[in-house]
N, CA, C and O atoms as CSV, one atom per row, in Angstrom:
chain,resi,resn,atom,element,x,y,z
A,1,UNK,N,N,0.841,-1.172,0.000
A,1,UNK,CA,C,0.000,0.000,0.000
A,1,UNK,C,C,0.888,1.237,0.000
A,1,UNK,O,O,1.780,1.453,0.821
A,2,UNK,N,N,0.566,1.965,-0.940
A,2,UNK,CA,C,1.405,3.690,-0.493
A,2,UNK,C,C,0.767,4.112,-0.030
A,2,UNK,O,O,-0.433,3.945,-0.246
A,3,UNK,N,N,1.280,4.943,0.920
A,3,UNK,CA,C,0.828,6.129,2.018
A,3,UNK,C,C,1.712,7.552,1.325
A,3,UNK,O,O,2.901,7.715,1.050
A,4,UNK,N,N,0.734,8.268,1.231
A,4,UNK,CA,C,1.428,10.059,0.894
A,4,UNK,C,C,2.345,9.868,2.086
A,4,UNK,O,O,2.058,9.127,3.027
A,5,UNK,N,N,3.394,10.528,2.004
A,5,UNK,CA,C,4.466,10.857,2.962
A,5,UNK,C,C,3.981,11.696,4.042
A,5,UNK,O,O,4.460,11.506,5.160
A,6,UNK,N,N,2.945,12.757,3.847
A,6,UNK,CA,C,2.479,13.600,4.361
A,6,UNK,C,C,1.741,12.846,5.595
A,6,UNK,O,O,1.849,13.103,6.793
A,7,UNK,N,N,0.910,11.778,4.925
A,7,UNK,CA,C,-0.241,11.098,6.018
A,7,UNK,C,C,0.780,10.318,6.728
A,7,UNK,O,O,0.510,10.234,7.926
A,8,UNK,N,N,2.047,9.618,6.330
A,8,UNK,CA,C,3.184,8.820,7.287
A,8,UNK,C,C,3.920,9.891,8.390
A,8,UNK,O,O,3.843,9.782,9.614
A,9,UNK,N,N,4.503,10.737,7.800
A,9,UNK,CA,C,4.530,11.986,9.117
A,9,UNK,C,C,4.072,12.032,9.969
A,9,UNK,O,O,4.616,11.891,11.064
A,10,UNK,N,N,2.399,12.340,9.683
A,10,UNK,CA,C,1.517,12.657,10.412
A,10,UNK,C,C,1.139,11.623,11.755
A,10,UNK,O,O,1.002,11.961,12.931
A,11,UNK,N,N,1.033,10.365,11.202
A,11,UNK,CA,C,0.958,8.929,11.887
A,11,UNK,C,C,2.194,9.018,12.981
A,11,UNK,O,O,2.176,9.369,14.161
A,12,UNK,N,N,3.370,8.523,12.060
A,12,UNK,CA,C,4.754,8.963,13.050
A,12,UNK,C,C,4.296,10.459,14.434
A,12,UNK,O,O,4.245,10.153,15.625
A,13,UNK,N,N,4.139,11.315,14.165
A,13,UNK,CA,C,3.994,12.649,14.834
A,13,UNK,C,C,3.120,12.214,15.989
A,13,UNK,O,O,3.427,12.456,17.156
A,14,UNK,N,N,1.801,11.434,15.563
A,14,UNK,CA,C,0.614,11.411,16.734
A,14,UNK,C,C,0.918,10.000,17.744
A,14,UNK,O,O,0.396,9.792,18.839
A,15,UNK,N,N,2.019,9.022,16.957
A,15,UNK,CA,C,2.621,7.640,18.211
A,15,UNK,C,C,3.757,8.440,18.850
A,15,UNK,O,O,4.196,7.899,19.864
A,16,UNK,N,N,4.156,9.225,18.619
A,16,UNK,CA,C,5.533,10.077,18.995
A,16,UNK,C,C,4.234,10.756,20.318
A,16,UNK,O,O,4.514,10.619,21.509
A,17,UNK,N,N,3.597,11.083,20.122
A,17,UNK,CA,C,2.523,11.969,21.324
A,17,UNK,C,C,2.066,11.080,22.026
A,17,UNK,O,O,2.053,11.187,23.252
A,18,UNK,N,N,1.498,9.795,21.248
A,18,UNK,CA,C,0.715,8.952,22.099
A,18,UNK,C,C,2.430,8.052,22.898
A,18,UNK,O,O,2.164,7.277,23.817
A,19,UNK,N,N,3.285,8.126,22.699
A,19,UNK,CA,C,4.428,7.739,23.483
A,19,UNK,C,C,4.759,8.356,24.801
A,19,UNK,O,O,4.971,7.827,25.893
A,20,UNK,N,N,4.752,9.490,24.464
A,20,UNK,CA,C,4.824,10.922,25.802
A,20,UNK,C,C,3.693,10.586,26.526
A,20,UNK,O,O,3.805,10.741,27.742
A,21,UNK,N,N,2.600,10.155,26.102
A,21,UNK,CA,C,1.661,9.998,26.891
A,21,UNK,C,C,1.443,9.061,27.987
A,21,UNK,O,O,0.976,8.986,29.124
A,22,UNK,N,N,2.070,8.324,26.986
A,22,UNK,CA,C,2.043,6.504,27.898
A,22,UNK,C,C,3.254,6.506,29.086
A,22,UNK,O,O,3.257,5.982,30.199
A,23,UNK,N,N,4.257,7.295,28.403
A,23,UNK,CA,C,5.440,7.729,29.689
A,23,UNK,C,C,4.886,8.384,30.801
A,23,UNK,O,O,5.008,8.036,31.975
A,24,UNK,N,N,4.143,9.552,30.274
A,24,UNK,CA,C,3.403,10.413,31.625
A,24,UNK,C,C,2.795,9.447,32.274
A,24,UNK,O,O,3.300,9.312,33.389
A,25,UNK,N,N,1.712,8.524,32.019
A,25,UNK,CA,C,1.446,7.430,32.916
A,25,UNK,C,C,1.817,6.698,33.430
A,25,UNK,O,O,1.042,6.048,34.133
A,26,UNK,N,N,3.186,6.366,33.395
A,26,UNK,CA,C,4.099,5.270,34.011
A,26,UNK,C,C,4.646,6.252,35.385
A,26,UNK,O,O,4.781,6.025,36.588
A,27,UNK,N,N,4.854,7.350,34.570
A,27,UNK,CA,C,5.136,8.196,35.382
A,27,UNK,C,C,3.621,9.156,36.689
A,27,UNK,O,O,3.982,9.823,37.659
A,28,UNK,N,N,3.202,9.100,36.589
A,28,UNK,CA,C,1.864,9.240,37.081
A,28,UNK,C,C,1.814,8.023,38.641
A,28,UNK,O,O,1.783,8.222,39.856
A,29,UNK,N,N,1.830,6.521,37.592
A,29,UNK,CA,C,1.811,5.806,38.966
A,29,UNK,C,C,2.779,5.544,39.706
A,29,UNK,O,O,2.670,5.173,40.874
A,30,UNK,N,N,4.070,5.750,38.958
A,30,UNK,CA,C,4.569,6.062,39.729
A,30,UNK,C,C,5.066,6.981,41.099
A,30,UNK,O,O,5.895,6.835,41.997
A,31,UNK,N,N,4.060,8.003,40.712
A,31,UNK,CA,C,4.224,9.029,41.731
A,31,UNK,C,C,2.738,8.899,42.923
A,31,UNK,O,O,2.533,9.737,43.802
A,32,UNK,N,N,1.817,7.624,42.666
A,32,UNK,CA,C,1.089,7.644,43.538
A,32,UNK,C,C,0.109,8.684,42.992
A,32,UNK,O,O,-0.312,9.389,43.909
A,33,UNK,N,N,-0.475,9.061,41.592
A,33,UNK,CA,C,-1.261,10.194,41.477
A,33,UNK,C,C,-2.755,8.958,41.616
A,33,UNK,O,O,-2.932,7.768,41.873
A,34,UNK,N,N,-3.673,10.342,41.206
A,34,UNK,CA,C,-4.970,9.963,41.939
A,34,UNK,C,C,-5.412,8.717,40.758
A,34,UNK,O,O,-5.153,8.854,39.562
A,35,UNK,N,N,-5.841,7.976,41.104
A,35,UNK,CA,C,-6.749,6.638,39.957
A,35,UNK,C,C,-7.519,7.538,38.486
A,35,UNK,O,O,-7.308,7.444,37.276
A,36,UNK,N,N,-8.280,8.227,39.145
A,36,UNK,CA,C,-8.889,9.124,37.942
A,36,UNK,C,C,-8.041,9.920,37.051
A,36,UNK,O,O,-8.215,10.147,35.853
A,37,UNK,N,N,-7.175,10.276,37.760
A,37,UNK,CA,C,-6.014,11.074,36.841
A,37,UNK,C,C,-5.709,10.594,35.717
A,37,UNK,O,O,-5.862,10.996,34.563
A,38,UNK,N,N,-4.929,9.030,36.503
A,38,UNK,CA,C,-4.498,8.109,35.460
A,38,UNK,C,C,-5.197,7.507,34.300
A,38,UNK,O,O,-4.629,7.278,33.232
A,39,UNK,N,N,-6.651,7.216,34.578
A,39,UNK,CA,C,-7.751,6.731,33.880
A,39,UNK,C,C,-7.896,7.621,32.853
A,39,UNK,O,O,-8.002,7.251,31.684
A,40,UNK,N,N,-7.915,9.109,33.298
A,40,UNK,CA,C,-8.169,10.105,32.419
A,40,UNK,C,C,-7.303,10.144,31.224
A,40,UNK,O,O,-7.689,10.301,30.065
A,41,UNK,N,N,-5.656,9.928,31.777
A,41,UNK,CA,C,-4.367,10.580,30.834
A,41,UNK,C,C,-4.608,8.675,29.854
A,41,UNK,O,O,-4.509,8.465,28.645
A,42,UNK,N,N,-4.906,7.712,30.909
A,42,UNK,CA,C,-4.956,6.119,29.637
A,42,UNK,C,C,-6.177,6.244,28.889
A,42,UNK,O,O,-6.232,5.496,27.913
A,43,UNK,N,N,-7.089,6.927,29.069
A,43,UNK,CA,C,-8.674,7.205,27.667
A,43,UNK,C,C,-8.151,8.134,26.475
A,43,UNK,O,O,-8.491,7.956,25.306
A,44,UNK,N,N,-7.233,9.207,26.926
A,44,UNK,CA,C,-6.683,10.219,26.447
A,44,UNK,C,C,-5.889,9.943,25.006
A,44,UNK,O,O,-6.101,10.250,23.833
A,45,UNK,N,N,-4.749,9.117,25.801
A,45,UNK,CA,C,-4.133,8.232,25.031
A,45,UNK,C,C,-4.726,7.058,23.869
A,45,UNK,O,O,-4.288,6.860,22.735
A,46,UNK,N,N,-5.644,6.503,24.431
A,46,UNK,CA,C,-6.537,5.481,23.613
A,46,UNK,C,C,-7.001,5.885,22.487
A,46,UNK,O,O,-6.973,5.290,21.410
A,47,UNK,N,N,-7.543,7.167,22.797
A,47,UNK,CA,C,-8.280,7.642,21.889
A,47,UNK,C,C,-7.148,8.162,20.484
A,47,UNK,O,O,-7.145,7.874,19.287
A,48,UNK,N,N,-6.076,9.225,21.519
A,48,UNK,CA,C,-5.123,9.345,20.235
A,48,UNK,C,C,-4.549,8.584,19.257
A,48,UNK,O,O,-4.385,8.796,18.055
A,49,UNK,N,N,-4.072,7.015,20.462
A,49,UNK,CA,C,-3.722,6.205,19.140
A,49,UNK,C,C,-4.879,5.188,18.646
A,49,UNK,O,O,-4.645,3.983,18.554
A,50,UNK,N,N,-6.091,5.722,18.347
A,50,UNK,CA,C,-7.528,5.245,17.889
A,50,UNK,C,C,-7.228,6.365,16.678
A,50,UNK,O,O,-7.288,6.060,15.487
A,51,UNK,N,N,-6.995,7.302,17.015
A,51,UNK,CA,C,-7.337,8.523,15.745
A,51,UNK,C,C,-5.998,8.196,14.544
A,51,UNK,O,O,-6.090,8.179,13.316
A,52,UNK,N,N,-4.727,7.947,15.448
A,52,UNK,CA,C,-3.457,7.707,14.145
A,52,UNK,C,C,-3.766,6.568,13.652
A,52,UNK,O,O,-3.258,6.420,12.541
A,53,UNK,N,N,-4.484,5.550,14.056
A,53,UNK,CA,C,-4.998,4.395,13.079
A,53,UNK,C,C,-6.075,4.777,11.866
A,53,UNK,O,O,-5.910,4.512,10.675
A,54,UNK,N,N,-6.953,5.303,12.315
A,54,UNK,CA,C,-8.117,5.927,11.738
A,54,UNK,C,C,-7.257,6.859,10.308
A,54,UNK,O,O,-7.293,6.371,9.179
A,55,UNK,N,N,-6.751,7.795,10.497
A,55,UNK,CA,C,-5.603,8.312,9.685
A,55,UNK,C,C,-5.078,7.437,8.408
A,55,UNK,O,O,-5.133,7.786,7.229
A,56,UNK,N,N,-4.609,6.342,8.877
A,56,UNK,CA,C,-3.767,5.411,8.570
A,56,UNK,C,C,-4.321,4.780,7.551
A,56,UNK,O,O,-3.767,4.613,6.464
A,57,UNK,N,N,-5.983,4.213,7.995
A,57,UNK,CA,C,-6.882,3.651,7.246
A,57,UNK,C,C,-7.508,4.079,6.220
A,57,UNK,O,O,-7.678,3.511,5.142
A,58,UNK,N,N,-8.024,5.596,6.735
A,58,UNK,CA,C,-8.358,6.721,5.629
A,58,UNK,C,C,-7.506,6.924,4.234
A,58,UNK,O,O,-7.883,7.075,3.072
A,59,UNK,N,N,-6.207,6.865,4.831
A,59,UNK,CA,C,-5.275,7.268,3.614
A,59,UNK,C,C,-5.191,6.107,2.781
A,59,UNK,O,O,-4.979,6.285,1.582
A,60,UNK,N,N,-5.380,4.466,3.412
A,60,UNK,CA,C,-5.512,3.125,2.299
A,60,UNK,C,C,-6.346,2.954,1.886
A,60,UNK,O,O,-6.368,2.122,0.979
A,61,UNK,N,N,-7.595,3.640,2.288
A,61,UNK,CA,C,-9.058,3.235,1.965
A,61,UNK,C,C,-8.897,4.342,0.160
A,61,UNK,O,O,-9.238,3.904,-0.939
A,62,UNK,N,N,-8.370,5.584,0.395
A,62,UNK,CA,C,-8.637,6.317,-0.371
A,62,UNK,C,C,-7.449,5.927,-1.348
A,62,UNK,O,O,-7.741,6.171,-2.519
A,63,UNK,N,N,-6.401,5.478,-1.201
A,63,UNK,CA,C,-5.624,4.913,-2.269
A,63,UNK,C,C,-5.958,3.557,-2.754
A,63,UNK,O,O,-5.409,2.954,-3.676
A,64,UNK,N,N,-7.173,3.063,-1.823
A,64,UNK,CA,C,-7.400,1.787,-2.747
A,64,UNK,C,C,-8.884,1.878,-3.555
A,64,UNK,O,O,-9.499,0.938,-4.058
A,65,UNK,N,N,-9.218,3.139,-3.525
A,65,UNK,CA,C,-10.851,3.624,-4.457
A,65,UNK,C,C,-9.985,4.782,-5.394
A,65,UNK,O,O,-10.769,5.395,-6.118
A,66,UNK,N,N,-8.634,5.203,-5.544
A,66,UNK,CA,C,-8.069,5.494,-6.491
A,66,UNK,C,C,-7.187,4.639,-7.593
A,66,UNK,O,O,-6.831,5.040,-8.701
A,67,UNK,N,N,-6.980,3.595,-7.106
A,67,UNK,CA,C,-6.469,2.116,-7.850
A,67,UNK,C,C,-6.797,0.941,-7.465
A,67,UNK,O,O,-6.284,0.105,-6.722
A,68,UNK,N,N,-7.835,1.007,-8.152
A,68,UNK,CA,C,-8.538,-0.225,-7.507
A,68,UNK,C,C,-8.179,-1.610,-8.068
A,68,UNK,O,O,-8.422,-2.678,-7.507
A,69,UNK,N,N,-7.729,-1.490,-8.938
A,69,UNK,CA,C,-6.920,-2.809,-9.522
A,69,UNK,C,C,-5.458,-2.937,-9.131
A,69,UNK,O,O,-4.987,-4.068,-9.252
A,70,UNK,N,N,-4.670,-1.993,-8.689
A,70,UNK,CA,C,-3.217,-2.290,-8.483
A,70,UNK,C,C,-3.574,-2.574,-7.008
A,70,UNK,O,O,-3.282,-3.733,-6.714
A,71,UNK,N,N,-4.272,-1.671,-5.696
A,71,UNK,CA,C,-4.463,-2.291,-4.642
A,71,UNK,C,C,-4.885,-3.684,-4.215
A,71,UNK,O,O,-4.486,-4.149,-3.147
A,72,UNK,N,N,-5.832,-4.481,-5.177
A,72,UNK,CA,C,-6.244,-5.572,-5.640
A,72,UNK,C,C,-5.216,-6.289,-5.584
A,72,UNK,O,O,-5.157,-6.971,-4.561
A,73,UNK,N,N,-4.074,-6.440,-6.553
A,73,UNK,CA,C,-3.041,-6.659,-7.004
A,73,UNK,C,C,-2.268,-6.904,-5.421
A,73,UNK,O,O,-1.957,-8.002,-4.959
A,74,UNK,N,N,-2.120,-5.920,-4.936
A,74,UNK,CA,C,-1.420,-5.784,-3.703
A,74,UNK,C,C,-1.492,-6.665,-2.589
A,74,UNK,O,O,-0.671,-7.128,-1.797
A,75,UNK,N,N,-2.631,-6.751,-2.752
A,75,UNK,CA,C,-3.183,-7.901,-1.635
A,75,UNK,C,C,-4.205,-7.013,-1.176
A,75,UNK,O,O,-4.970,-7.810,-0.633
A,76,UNK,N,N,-4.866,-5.545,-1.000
A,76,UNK,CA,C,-5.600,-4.858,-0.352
A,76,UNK,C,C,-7.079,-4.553,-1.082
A,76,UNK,O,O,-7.292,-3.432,-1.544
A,77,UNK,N,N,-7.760,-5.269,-1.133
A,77,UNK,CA,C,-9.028,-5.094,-1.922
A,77,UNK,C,C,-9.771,-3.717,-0.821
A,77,UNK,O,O,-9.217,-3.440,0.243
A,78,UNK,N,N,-10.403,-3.353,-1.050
A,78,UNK,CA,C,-11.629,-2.379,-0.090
A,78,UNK,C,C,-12.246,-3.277,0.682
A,78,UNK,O,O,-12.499,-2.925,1.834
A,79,UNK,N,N,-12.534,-4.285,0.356
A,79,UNK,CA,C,-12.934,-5.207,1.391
A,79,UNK,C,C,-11.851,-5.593,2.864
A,79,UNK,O,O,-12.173,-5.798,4.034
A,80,UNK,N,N,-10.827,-5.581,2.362
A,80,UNK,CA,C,-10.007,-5.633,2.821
A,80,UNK,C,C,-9.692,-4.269,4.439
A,80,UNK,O,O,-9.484,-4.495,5.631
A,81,UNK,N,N,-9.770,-3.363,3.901
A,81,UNK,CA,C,-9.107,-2.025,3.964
A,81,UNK,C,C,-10.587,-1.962,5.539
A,81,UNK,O,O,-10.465,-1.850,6.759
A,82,UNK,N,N,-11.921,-2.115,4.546
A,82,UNK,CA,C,-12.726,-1.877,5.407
A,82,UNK,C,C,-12.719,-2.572,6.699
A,82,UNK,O,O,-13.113,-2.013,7.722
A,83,UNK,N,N,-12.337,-3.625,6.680
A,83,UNK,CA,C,-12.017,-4.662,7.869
A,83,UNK,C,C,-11.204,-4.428,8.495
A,83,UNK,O,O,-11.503,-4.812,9.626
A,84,UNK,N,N,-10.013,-3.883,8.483
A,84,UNK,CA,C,-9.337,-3.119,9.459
A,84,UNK,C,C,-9.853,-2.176,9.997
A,84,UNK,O,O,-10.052,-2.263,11.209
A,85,UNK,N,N,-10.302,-0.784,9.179
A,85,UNK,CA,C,-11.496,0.068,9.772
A,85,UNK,C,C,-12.654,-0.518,11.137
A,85,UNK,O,O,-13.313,-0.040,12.060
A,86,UNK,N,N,-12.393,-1.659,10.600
A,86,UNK,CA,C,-13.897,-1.996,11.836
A,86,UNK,C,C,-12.664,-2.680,13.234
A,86,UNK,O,O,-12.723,-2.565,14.458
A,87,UNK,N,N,-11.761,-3.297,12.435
A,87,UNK,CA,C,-11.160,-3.286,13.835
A,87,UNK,C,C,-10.887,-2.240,15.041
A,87,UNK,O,O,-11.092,-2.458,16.235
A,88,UNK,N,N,-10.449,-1.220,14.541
A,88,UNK,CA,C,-10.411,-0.144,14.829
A,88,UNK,C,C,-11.758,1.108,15.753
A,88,UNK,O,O,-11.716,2.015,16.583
A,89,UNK,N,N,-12.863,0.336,14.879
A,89,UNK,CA,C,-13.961,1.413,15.276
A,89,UNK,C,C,-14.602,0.298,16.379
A,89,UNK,O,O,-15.581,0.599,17.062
């Protein structure tokens, strides 16, 4: 599958955040912070790396309804593409 470079950046950029995030929580219990805190900063996180997947999918879904025979080819039918989508959602 190609990914625009632009949408791989972008992906890279938001696990690079959702990384900081997951550190702040290690770091969090480690310091004894409150349960809700933590709950709050791990939904936070979930969600971000829910959205760089979502991203991810968007950009194969739309390169595989722009070549729909070479994605085919690829191994990635839309059928395909969509089924990850649902993993995801």
């Amino acid at each position: 599958m190609e990914l625009p470079e632009d949408t791989v950046s972008d992906v890279i950029r938001r696990l690079r955040r959702v990384e900081g995030q997951v550190r702040g929580i290690q770091q969090m219990l480690t310091e004894g912070r409150d349960c809700r805190d933590v709950v709050t900063q791990m939904s936070a996180a979930n969600k971000a790396l829910e959205q760089a997947g979502f991203v991810l999918i968007a950009a194969g879904l739309t390169w595989c309804i722009q070549d729909p025979e070479r994605s085919a080819a690829e191994g990635y039918e839309i059928a395909d593409v969509q089924k990850m989508f649902t993993k995801l959602a």
